[in-house]
C-alpha positions in Angstrom: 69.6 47.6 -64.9 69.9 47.2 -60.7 73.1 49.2 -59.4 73.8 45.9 -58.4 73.8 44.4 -61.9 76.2 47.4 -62.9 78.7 46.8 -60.2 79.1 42.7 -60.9 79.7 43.2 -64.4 82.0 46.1 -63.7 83.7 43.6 -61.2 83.8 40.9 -63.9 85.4 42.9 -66.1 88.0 44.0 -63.9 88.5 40.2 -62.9 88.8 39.4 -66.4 91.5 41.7 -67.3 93.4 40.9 -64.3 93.6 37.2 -65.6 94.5 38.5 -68.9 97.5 40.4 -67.8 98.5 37.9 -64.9 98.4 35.2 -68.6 100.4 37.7 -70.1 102.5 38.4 -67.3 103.0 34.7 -66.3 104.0 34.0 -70.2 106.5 36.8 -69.8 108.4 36.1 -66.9 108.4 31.9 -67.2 108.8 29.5 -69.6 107.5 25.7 -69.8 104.8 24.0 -68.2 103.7 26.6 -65.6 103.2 29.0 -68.4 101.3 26.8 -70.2 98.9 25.2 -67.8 98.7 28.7 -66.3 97.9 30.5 -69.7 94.6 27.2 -70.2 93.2 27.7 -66.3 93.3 32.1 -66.8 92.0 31.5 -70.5 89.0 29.7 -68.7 88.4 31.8 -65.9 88.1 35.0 -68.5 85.8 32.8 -70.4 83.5 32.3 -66.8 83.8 35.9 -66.3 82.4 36.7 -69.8 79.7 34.3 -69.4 78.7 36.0 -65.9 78.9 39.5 -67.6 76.8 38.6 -69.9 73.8 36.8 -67.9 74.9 38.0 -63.9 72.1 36.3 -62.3 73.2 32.6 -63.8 74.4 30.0 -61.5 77.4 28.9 -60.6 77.4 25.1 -62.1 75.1 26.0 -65.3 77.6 29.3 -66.1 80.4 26.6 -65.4 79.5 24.1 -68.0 78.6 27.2 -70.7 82.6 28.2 -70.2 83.8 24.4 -70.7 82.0 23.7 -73.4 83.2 27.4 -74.7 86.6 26.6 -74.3 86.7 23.0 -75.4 84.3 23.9 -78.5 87.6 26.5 -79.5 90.1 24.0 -78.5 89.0 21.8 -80.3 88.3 23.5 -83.7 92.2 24.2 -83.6 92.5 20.5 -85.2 91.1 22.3 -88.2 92.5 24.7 -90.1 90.3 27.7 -89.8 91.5 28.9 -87.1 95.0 28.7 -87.9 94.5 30.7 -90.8 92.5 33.4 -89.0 95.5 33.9 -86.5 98.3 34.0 -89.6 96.1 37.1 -90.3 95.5 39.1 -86.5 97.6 38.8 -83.5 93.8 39.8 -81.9 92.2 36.9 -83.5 95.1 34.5 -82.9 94.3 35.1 -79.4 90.6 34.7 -79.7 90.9 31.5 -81.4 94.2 29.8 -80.7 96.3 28.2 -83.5 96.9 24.5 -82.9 94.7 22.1 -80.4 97.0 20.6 -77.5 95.1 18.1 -75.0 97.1 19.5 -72.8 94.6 22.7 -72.4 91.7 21.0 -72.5 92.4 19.4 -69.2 93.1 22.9 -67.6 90.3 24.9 -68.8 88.3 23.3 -66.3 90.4 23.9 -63.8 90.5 27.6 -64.0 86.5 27.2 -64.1 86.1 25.5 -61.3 88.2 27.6 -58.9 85.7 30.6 -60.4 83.0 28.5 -60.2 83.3 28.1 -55.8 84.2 31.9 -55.9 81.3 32.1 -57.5 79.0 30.0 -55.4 80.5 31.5 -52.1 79.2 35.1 -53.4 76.0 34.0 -54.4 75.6 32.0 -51.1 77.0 34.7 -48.9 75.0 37.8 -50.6 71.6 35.3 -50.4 72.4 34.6 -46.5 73.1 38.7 -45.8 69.1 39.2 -48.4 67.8 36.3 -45.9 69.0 38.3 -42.5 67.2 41.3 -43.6 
């Protein structure tokens, strides 16, 4: 593995737990919509940012539709039971999997995507343009 490599997915990480704690954070200090919709979009973006740790050299739109599709896929197995019963049992798991479905959240996952997705897109174009120059 590149040096490279190493230092995106030491990046991603680092993103990912600053969305976590700006979630947590947001949760913490607000109440109502804002928390909510906030809490989807950040829940999305960690979801991008695992999905680029775990294949870096991906692109932007197909590592965008893996992290929808991610998201919704949990979302919507909250109108089961399973995973309502799984988070009765770990506050860890609860956060993993959610407890109840709200449509609400599956409108914002995307959004929180897609604002990763031209971050994204703007590395990868910029670092390919600074390769080209060489």
């Amino acid at each position: 593995m590149s040096f490279s490599v190493r230092w995106i997915r030491l990046t991603l990480v680092a993103l990912a737990v600053v969305f976590a704690l700006s979630a947590y954070g947001i949760r913490a200090v607000l109440d109502g919509p804002i928390e909510q919709y906030s809490g989807a979009a950040l829940s999305g973006a960690i979801v991008y940012a695992i999905v680029l740790f775990i294949r870096p050299s991906i692109t932007p739109w197909i590592a965008g539709v893996i992290a929808v599709a991610y998201c919704w896929f949990i979302e919507f197995s909250q109108l089961t039971a399973i995973p309502a019963t799984i988070s009765a049992h770990s506050w860890f798991a609860g956060q993993l999997v959610g407890a109840r479905f709200d449509l609400v959240d599956v409108a914002w996952y995307p959004i929180g995507i897609v604002l990763y997705m031209a971050v994204h897109w703007y590395l990868r174009t910029r670092s390919t343009r600074t390769a080209d120059a060489r």
